[in-house]
C-alpha positions in Angstrom: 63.1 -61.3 21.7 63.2 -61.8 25.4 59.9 -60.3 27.5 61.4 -57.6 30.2 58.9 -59.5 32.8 60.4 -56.9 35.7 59.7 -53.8 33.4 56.1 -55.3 32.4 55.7 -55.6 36.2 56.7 -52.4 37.1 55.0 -50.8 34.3 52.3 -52.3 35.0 52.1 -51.3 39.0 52.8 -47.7 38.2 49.2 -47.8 36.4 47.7 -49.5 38.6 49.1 -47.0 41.7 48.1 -44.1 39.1 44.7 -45.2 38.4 43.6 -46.7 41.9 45.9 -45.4 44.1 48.0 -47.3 46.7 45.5 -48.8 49.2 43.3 -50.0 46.3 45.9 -51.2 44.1 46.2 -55.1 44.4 49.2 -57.7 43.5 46.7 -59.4 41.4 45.4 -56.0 39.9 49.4 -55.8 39.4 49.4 -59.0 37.5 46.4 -59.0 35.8 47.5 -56.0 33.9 51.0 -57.3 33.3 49.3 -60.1 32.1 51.5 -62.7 34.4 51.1 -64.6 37.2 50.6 -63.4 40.7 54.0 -65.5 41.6 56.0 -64.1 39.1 56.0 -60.8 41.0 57.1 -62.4 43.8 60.1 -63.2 42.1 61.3 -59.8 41.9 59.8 -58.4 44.6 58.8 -59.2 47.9 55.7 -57.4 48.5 53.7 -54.4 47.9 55.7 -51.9 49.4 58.4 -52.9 48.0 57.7 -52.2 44.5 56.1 -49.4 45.2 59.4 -48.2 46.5 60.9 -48.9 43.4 58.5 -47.0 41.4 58.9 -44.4 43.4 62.5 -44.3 43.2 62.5 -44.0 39.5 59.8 -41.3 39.7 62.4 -39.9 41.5 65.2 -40.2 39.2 63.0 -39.2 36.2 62.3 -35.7 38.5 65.7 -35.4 39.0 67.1 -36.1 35.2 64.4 -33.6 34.1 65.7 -30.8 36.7 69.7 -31.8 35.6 68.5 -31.4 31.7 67.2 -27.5 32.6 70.5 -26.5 34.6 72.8 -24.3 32.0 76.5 -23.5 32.7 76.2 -20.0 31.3 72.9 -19.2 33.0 72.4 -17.6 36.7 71.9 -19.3 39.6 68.4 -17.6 39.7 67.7 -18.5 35.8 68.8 -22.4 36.6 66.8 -22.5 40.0 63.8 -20.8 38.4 63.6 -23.7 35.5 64.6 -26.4 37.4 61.9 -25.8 40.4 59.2 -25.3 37.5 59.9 -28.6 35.7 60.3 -30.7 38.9 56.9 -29.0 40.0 55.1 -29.2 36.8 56.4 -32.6 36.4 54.8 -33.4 39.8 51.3 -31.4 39.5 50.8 -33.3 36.1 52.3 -36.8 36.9 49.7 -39.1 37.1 50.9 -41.6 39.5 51.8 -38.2 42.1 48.5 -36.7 41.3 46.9 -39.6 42.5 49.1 -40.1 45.4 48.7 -36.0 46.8 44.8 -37.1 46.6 45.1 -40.3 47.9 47.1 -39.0 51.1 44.1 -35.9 51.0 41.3 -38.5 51.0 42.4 -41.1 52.8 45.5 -40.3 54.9 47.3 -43.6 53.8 50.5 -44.0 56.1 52.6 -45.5 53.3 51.7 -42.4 50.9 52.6 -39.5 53.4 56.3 -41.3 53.6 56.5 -41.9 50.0 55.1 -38.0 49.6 57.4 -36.8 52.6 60.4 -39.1 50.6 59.5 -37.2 47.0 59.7 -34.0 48.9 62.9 -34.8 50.6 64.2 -35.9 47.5 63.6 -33.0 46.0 64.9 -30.6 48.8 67.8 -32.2 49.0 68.4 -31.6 44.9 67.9 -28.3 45.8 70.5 -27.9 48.6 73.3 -29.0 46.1 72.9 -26.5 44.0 72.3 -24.1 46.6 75.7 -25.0 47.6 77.4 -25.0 44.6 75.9 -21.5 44.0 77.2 -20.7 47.3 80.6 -22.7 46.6 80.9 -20.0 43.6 80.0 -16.9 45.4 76.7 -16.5 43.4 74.8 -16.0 46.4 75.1 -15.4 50.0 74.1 -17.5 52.8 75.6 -19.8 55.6 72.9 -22.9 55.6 72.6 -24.1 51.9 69.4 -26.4 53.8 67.6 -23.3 55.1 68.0 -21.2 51.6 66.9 -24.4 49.4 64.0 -25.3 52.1 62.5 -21.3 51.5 63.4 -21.6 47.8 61.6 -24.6 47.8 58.7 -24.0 50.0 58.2 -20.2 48.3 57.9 -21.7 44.5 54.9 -24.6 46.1 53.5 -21.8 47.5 53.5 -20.0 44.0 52.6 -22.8 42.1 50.1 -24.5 44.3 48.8 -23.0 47.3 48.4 -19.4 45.3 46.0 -21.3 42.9 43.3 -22.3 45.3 42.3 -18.9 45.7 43.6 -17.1 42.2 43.9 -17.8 38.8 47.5 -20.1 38.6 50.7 -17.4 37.8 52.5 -18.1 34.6 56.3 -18.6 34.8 57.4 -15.5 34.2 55.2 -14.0 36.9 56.7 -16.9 39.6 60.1 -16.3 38.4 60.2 -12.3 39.0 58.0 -12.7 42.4 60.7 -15.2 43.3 63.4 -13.0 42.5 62.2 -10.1 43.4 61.1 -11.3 47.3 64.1 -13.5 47.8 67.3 -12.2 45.9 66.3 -8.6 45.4 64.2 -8.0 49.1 61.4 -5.9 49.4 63.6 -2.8 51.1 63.8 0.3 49.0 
């Protein structure tokens, strides 16, 4: 049987990036724990960044498979939203390899991490805004600017899931889910 030597390489760099981090991680680290040589990586990619960009990418299609696999025809927009927000955000509070990069960009400030942070993000807005507009497209919710509506969805369920946490004991789903439908579909008017 054939060795993958691309998937033992990119295997191995999304360790590597997990357990050191970007700045620390090395091609040779790379190699050493493919077990190949330094030059064979250069065969498939060019240089650091680059496959880290690949990883990234299918970090990115991994979120995205995981938030398709929670959307259900016969659901609400609200029930779909609600599951799909908490398994991309789960996904990327438990991920090793993001883990290590929101700590590394804390810590350290590494340029290449805030683009490959601000490109998960975007990645993950822009999921959003699709099926803020198919929701719209069906008349399941009202609103003009399927960006704006998916960027407060968005930004309101980090909120609840992270930045609540630092002062509070974490919410459970249920308790993000009605807060999120109670201060964004229902309002807070009487």
């Amino acid at each position: 049987m054939a060795v993958d030597r691309k998937k033992l390489i990119l295997e191995a760099a999304a360790k590597s990036f997990s357990m050191f981090g970007y700045k620390a991680t090395t091609m040779d680290q790379v190699a050493k724990i493919a077990n190949v040589g330094k030059g064979t990586i250069y065969t498939f990619f060019k240089n650091k960044e680059e496959l880290f960009e690949e990883i990234i990418n299918q970090l990115i299609q991994e979120m995205k498979e995981r938030a398709d696999a929670s959307f259900n025809q016969q659901s609400s927009f609200v029930e779909n939203v609600h599951r799909a927000l908490m398994s991309l955000l789960e996904y990327r509070k438990k991920h090793q390899l993001t883990v290590k990069l929101f700590q590394e960009q804390k810590e350290i400030g590494t340029m290449e991490v805030k683009a490959v942070i601000s490109h998960l993000e975007n990645a993950i807005l822009h999921y959003m805004q699709e099926r803020v507009q198919e929701a719209m497209d069906k008349g399941e919710i009202k609103g003009k600017n399927s960006e704006i509506t998916a960027f407060i969805i968005l930004k309101l369920y980090i909120a609840l899931i992270f930045d609540w946490e630092k002062m509070h004991d974490p919410l459970s789903a249920e308790e993000i889910a009605s807060s999120f439908e109670l201060h964004l579909f229902e309002g807070l008017s009487s």
